[in-house]
mmCIF file of the N, C-alpha and C atoms, coordinates in Angstrom:
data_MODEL
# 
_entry.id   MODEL 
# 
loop_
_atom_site.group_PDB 
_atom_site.id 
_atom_site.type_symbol 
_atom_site.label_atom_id 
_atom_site.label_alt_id 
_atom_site.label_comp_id 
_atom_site.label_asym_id 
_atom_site.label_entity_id 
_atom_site.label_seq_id 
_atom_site.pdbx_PDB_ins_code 
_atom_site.Cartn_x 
_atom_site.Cartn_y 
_atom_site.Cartn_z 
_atom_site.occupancy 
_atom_site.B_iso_or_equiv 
_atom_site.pdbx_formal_charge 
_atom_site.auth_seq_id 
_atom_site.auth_comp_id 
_atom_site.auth_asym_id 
_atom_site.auth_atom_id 
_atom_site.pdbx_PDB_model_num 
ATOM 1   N N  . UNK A 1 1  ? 116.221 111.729 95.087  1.00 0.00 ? 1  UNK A N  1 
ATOM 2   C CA . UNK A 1 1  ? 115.266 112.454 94.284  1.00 0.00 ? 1  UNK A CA 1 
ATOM 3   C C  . UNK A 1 1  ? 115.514 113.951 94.497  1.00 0.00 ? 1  UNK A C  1 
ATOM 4   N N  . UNK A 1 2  ? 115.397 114.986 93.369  1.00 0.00 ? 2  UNK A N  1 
ATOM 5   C CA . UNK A 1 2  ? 115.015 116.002 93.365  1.00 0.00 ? 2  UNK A CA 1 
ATOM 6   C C  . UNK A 1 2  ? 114.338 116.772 93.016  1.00 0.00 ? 2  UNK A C  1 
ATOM 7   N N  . UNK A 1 3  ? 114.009 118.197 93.599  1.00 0.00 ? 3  UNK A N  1 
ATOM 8   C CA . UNK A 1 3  ? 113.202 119.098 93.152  1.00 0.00 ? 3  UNK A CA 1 
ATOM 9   C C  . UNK A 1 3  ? 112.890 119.012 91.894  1.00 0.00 ? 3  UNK A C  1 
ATOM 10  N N  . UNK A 1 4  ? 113.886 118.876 91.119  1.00 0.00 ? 4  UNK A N  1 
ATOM 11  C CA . UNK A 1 4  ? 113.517 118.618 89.349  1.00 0.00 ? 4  UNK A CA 1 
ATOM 12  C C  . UNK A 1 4  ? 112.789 117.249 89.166  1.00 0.00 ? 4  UNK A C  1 
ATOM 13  N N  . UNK A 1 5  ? 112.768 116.433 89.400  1.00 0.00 ? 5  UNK A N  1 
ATOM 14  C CA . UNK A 1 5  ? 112.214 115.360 89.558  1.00 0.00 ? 5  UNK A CA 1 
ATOM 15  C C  . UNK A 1 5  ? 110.641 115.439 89.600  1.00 0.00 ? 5  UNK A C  1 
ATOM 16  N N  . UNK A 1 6  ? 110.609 116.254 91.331  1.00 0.00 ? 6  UNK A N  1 
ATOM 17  C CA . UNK A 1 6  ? 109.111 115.843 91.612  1.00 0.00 ? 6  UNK A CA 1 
ATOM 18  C C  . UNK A 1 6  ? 108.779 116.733 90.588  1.00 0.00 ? 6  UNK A C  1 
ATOM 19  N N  . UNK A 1 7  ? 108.912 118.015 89.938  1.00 0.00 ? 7  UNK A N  1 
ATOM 20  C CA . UNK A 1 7  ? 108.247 119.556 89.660  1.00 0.00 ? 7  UNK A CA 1 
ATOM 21  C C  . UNK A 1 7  ? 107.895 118.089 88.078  1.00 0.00 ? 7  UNK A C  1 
ATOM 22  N N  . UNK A 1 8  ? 108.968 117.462 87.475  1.00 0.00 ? 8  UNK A N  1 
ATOM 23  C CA . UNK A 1 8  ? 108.662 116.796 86.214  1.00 0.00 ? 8  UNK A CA 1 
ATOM 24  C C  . UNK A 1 8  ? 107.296 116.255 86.329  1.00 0.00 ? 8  UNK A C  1 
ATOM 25  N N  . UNK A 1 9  ? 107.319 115.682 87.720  1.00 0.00 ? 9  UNK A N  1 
ATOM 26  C CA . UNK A 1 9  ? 105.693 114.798 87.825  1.00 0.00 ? 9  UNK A CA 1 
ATOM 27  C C  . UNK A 1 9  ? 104.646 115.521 88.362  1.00 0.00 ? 9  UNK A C  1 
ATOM 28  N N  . UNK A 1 10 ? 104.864 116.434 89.277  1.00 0.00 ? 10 UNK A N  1 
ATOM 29  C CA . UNK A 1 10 ? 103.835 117.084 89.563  1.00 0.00 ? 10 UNK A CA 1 
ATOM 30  C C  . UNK A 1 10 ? 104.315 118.569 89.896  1.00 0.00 ? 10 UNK A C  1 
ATOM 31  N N  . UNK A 1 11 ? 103.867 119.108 88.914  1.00 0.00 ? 11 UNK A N  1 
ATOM 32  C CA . UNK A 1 11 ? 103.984 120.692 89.035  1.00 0.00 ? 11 UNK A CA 1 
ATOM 33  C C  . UNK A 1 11 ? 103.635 121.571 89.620  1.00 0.00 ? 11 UNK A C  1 
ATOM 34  N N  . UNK A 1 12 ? 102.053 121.131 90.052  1.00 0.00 ? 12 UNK A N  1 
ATOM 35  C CA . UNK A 1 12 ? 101.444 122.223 91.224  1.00 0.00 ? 12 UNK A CA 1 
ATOM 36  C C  . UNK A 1 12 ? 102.299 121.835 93.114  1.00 0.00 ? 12 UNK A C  1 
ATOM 37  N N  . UNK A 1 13 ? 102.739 121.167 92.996  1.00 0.00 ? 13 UNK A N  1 
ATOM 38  C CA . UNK A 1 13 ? 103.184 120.544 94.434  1.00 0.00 ? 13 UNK A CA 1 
ATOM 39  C C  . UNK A 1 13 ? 104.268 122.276 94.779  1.00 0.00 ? 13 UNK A C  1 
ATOM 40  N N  . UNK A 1 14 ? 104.428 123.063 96.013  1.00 0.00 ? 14 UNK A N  1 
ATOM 41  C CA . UNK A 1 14 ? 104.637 123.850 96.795  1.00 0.00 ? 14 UNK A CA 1 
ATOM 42  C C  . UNK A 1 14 ? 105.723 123.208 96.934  1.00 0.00 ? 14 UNK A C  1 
ATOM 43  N N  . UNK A 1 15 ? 106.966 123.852 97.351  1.00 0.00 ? 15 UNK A N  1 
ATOM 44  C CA . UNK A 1 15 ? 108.671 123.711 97.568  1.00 0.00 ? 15 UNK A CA 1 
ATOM 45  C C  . UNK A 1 15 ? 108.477 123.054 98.814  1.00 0.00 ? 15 UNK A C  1 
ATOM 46  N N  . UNK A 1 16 ? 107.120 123.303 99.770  1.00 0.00 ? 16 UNK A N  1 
ATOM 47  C CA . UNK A 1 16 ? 108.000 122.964 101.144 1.00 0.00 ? 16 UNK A CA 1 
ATOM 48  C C  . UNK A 1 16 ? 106.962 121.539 101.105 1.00 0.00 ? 16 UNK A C  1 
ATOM 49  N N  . UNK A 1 17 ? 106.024 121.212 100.364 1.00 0.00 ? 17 UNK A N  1 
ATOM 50  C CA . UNK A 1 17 ? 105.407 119.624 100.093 1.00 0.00 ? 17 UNK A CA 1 
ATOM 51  C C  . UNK A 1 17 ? 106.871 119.058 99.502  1.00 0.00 ? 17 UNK A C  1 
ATOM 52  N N  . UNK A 1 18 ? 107.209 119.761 98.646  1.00 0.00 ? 18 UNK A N  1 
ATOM 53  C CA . UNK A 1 18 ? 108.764 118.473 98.052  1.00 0.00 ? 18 UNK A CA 1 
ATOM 54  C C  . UNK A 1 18 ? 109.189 118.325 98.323  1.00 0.00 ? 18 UNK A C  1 
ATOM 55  N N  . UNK A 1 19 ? 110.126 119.211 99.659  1.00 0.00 ? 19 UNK A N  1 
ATOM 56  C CA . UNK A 1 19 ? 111.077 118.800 100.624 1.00 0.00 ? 19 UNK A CA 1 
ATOM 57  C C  . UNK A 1 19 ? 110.559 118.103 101.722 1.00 0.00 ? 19 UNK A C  1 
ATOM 58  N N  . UNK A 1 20 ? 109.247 117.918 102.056 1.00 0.00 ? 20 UNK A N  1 
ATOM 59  C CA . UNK A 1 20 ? 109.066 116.465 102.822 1.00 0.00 ? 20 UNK A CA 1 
ATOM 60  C C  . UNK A 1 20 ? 108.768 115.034 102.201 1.00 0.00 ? 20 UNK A C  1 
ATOM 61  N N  . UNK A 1 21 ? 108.760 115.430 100.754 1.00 0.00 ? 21 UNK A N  1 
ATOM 62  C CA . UNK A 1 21 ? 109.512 114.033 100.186 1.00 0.00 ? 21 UNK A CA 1 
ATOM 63  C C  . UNK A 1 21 ? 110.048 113.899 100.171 1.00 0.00 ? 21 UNK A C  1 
ATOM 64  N N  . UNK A 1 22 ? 111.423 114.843 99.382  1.00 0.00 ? 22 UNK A N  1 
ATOM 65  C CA . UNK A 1 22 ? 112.730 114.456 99.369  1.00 0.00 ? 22 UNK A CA 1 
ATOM 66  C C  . UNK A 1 22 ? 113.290 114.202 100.935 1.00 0.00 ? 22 UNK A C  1 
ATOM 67  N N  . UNK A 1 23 ? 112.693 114.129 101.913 1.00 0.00 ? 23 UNK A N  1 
ATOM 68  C CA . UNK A 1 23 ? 113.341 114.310 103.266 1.00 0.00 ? 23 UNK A CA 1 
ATOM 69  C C  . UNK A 1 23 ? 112.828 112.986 103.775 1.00 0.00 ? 23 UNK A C  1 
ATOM 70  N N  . UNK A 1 24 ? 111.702 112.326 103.362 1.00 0.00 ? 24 UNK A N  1 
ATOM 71  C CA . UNK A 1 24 ? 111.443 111.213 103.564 1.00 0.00 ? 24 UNK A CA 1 
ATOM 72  C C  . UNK A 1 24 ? 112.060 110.075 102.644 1.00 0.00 ? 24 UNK A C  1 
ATOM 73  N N  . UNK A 1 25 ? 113.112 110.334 102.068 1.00 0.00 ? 25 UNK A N  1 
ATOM 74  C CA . UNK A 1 25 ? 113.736 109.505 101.470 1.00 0.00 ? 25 UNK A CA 1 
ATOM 75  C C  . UNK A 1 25 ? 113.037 108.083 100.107 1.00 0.00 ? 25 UNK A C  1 
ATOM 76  N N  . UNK A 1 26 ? 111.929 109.640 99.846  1.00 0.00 ? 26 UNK A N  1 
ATOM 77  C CA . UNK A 1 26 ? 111.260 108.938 98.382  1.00 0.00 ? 26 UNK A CA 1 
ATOM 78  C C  . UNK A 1 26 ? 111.961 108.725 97.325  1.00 0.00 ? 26 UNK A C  1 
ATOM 79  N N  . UNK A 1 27 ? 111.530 107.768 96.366  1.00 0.00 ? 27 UNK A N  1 
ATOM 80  C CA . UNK A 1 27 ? 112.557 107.362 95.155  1.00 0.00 ? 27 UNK A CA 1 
ATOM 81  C C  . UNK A 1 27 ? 111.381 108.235 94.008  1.00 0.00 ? 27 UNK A C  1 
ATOM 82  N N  . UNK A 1 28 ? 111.718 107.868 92.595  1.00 0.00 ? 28 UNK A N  1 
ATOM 83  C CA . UNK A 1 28 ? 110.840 108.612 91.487  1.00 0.00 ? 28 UNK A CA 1 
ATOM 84  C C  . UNK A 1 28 ? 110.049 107.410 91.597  1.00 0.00 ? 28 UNK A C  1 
ATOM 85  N N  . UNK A 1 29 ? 110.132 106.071 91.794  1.00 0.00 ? 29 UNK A N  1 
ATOM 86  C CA . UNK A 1 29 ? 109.003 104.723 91.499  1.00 0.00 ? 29 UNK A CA 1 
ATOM 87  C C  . UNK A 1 29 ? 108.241 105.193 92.728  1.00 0.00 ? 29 UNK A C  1 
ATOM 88  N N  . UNK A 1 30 ? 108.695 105.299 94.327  1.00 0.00 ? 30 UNK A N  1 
ATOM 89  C CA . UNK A 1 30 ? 107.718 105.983 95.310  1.00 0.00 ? 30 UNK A CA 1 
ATOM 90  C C  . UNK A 1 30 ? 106.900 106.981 94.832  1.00 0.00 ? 30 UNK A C  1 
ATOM 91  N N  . UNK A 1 31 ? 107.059 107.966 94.064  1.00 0.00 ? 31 UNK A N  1 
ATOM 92  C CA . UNK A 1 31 ? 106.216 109.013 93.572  1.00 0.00 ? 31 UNK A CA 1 
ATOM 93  C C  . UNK A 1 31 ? 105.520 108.976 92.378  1.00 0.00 ? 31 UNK A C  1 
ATOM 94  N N  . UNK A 1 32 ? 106.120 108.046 91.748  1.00 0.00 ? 32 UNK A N  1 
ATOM 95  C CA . UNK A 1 32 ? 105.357 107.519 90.497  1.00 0.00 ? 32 UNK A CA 1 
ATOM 96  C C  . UNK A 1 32 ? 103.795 106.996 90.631  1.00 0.00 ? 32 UNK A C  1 
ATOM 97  N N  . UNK A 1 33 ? 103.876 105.618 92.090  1.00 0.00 ? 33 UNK A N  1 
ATOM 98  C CA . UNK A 1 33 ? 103.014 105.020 92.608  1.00 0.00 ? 33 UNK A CA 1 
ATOM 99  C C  . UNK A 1 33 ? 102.463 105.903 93.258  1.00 0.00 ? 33 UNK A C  1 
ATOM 100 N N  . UNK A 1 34 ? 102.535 106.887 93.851  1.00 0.00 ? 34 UNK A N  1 
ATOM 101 C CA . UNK A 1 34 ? 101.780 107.283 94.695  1.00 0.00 ? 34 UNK A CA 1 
ATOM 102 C C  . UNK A 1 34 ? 100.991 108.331 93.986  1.00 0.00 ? 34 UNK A C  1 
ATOM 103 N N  . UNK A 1 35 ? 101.133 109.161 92.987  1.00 0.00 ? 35 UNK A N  1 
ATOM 104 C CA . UNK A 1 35 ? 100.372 109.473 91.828  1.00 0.00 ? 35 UNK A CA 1 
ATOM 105 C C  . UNK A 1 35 ? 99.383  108.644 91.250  1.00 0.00 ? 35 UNK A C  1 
ATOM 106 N N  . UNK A 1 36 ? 99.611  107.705 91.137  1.00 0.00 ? 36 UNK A N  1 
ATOM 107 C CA . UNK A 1 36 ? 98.976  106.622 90.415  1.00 0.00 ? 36 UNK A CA 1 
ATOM 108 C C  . UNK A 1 36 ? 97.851  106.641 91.764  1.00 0.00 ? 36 UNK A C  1 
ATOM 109 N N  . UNK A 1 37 ? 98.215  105.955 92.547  1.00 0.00 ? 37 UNK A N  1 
ATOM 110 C CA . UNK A 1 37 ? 96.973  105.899 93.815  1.00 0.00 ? 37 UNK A CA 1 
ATOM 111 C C  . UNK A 1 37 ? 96.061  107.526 93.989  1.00 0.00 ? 37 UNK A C  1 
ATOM 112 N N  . UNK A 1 38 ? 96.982  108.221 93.773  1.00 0.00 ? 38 UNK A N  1 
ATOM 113 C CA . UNK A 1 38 ? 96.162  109.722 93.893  1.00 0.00 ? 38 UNK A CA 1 
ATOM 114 C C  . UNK A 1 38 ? 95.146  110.191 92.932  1.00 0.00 ? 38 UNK A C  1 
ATOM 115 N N  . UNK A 1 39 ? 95.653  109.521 91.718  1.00 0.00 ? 39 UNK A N  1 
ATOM 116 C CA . UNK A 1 39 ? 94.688  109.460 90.365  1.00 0.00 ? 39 UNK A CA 1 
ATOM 117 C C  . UNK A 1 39 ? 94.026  108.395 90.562  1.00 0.00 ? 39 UNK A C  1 
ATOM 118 N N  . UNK A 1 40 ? 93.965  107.372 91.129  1.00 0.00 ? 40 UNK A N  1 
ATOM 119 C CA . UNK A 1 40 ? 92.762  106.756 91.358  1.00 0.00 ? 40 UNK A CA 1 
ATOM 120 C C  . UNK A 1 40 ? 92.558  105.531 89.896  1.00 0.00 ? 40 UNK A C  1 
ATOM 121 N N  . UNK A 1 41 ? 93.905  105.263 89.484  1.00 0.00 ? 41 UNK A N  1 
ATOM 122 C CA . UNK A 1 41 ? 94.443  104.125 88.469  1.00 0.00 ? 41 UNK A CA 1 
ATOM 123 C C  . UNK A 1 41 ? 94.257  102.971 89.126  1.00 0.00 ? 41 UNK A C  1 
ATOM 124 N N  . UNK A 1 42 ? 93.397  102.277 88.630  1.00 0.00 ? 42 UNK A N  1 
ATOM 125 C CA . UNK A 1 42 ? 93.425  100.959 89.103  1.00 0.00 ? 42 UNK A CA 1 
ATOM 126 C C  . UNK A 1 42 ? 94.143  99.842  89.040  1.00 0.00 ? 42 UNK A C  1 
ATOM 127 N N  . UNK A 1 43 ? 94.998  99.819  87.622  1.00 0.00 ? 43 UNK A N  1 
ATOM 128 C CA . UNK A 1 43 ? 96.208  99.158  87.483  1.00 0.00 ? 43 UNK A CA 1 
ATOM 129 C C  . UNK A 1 43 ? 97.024  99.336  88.498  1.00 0.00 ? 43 UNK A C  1 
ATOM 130 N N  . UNK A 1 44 ? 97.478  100.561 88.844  1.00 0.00 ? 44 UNK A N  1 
ATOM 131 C CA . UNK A 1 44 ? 98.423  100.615 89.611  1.00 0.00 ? 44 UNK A CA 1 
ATOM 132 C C  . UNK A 1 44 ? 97.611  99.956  91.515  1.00 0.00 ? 44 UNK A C  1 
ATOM 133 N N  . UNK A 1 45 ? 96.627  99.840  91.834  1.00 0.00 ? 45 UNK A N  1 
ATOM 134 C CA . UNK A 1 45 ? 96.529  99.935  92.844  1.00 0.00 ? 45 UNK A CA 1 
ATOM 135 C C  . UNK A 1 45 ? 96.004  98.083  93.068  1.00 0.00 ? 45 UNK A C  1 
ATOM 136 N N  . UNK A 1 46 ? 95.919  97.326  91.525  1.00 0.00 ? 46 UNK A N  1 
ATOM 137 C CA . UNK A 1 46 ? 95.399  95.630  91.496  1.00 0.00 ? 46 UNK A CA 1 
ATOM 138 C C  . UNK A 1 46 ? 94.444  95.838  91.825  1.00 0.00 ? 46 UNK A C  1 
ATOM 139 N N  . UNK A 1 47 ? 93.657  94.796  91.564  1.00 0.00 ? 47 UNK A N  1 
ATOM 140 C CA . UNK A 1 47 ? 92.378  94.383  91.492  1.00 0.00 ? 47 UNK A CA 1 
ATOM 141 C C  . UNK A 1 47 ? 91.843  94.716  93.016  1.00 0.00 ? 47 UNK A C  1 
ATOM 142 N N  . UNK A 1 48 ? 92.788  93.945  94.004  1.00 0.00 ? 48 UNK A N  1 
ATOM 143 C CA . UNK A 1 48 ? 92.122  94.351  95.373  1.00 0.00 ? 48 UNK A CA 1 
ATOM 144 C C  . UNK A 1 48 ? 92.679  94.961  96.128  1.00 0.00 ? 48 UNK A C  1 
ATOM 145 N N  . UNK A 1 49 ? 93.826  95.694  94.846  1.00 0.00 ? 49 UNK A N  1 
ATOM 146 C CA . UNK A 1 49 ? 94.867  96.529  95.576  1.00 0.00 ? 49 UNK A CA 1 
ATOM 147 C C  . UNK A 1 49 ? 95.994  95.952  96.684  1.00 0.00 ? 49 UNK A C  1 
ATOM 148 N N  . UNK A 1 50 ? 96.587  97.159  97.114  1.00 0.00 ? 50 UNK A N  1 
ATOM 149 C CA . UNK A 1 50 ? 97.418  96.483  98.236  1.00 0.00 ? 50 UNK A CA 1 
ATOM 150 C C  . UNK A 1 50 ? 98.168  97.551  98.950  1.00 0.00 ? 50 UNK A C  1 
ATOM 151 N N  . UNK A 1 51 ? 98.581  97.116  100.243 1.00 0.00 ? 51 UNK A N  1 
ATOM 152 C CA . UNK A 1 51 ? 99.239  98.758  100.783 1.00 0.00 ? 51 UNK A CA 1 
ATOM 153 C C  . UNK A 1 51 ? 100.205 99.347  100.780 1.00 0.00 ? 51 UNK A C  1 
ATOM 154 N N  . UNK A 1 52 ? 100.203 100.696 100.590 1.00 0.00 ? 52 UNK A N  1 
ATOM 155 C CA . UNK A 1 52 ? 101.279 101.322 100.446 1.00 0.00 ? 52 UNK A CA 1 
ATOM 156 C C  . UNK A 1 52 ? 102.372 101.459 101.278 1.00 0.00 ? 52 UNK A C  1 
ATOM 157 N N  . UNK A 1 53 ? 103.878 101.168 100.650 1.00 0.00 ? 53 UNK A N  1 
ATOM 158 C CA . UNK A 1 53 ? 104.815 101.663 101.772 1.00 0.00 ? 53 UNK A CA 1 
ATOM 159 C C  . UNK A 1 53 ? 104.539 102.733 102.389 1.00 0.00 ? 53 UNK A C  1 
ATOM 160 N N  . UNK A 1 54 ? 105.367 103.093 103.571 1.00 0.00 ? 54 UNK A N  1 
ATOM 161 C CA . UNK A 1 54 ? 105.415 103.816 104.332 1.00 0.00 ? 54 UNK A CA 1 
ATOM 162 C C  . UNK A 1 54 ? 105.973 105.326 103.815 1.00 0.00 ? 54 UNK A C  1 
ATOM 163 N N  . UNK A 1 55 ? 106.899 105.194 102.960 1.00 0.00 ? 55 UNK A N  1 
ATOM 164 C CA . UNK A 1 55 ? 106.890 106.169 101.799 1.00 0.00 ? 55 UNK A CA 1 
ATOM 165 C C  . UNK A 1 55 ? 106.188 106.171 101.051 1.00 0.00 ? 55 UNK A C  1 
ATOM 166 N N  . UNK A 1 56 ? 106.011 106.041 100.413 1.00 0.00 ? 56 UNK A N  1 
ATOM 167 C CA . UNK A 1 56 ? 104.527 105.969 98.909  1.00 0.00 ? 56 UNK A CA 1 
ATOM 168 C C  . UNK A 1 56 ? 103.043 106.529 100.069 1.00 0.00 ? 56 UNK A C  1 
ATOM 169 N N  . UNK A 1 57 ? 103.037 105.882 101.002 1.00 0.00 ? 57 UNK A N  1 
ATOM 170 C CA . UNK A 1 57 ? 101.674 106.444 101.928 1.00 0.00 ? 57 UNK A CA 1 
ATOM 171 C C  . UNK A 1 57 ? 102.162 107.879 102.489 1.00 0.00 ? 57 UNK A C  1 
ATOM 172 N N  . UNK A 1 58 ? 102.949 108.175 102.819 1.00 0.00 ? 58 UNK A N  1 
ATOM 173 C CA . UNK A 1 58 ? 103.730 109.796 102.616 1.00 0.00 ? 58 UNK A CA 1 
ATOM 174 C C  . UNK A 1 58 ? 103.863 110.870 101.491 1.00 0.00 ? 58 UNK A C  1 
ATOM 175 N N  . UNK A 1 59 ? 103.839 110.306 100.387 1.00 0.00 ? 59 UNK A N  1 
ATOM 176 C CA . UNK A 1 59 ? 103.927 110.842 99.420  1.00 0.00 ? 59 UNK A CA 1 
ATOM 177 C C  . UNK A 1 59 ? 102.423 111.118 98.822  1.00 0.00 ? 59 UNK A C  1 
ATOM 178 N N  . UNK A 1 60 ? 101.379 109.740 99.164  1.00 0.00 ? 60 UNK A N  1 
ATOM 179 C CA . UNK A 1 60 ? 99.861  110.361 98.991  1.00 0.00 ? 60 UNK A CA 1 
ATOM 180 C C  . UNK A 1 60 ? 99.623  111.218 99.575  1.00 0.00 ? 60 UNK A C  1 
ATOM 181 N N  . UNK A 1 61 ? 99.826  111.099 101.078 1.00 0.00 ? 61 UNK A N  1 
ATOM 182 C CA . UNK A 1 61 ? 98.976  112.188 101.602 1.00 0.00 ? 61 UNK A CA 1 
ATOM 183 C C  . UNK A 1 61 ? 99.523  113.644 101.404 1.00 0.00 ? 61 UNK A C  1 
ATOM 184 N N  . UNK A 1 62 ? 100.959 113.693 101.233 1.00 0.00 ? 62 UNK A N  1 
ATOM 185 C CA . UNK A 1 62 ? 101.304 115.196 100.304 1.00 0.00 ? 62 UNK A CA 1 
ATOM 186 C C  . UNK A 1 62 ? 100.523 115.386 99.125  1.00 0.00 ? 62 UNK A C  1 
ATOM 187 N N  . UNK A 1 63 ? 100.365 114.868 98.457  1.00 0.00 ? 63 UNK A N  1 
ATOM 188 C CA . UNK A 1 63 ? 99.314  114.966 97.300  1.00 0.00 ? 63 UNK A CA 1 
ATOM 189 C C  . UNK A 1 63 ? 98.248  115.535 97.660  1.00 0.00 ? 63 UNK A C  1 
ATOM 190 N N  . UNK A 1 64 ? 98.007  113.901 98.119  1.00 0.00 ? 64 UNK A N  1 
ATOM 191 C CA . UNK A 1 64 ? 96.157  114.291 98.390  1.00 0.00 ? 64 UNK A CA 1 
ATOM 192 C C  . UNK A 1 64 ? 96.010  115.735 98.800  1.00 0.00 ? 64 UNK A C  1 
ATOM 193 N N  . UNK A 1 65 ? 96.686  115.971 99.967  1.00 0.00 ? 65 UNK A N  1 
ATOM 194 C CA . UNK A 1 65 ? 96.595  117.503 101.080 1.00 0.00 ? 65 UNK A CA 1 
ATOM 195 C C  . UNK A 1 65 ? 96.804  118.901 100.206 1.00 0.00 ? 65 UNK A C  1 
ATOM 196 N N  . UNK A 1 66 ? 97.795  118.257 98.909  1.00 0.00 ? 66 UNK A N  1 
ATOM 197 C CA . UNK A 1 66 ? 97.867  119.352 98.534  1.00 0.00 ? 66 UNK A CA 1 
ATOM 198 C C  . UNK A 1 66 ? 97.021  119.989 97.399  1.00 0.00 ? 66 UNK A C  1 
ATOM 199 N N  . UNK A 1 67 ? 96.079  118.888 96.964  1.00 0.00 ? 67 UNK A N  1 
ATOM 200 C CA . UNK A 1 67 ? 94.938  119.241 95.736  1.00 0.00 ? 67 UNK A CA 1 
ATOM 201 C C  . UNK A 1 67 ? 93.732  119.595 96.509  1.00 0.00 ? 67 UNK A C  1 
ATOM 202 N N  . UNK A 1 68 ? 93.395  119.332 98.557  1.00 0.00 ? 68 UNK A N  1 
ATOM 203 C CA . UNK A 1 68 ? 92.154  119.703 99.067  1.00 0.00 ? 68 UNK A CA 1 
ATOM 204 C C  . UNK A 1 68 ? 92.204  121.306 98.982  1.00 0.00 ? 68 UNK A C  1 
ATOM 205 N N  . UNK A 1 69 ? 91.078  121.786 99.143  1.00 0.00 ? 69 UNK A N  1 
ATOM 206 C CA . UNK A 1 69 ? 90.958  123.021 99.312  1.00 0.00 ? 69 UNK A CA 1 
ATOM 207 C C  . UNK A 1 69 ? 91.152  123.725 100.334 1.00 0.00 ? 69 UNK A C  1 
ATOM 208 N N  . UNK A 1 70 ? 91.281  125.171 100.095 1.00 0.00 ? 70 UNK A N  1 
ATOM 209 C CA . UNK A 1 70 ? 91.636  125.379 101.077 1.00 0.00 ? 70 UNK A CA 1 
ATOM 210 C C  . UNK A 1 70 ? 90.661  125.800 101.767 1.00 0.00 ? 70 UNK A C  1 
ATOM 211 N N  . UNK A 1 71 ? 90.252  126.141 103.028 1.00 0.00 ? 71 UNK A N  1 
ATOM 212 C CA . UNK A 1 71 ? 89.536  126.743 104.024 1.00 0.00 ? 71 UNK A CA 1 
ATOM 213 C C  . UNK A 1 71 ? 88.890  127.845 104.071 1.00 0.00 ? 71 UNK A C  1 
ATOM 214 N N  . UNK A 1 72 ? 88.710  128.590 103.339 1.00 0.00 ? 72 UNK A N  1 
ATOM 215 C CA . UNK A 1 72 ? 88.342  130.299 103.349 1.00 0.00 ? 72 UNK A CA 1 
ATOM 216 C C  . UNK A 1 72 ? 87.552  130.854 104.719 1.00 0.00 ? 72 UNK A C  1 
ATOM 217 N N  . UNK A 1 73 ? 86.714  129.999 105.519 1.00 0.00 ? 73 UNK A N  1 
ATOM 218 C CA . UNK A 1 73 ? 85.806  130.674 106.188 1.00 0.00 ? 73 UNK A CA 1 
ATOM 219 C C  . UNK A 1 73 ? 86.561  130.353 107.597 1.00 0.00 ? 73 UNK A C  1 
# 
């Protein structure tokens, strides 16, 4: 995967969030899914769901971490 890749799927993501995907040896279906879980798609996650690889659970929490806010105080 590359930089062009992730920026296609997610644009706000920071150079140094993409290079610990690309460094964790995510595919575009790893980041595909893990979008999908970050958006909160229920298709993608089944009825009672199920757990994420160890990549794809890497790739949420870059997400997730990177849409929380930040800290000001």
């Amino acid at each position: 995967m590359t930089r062009d890749d992730i920026a296609h799927s997610v644009a706000h993501l920071d150079d140094v969030k993409a290079a610990e995907v690309i460094a964790a040896g995510a595919t575009v279906r790893d980041l595909d899914e893990a979008i999908a879980w970050a958006a909160g798609e229920s298709d993608a996650m089944g009825e009672l769901g199920h757990p994420l690889s160890s990549v794809t659970a890497l790739i949420y929490d870059v997400l997730t971490a990177a849409e929380e806010p930040e800290d000001k105080g």
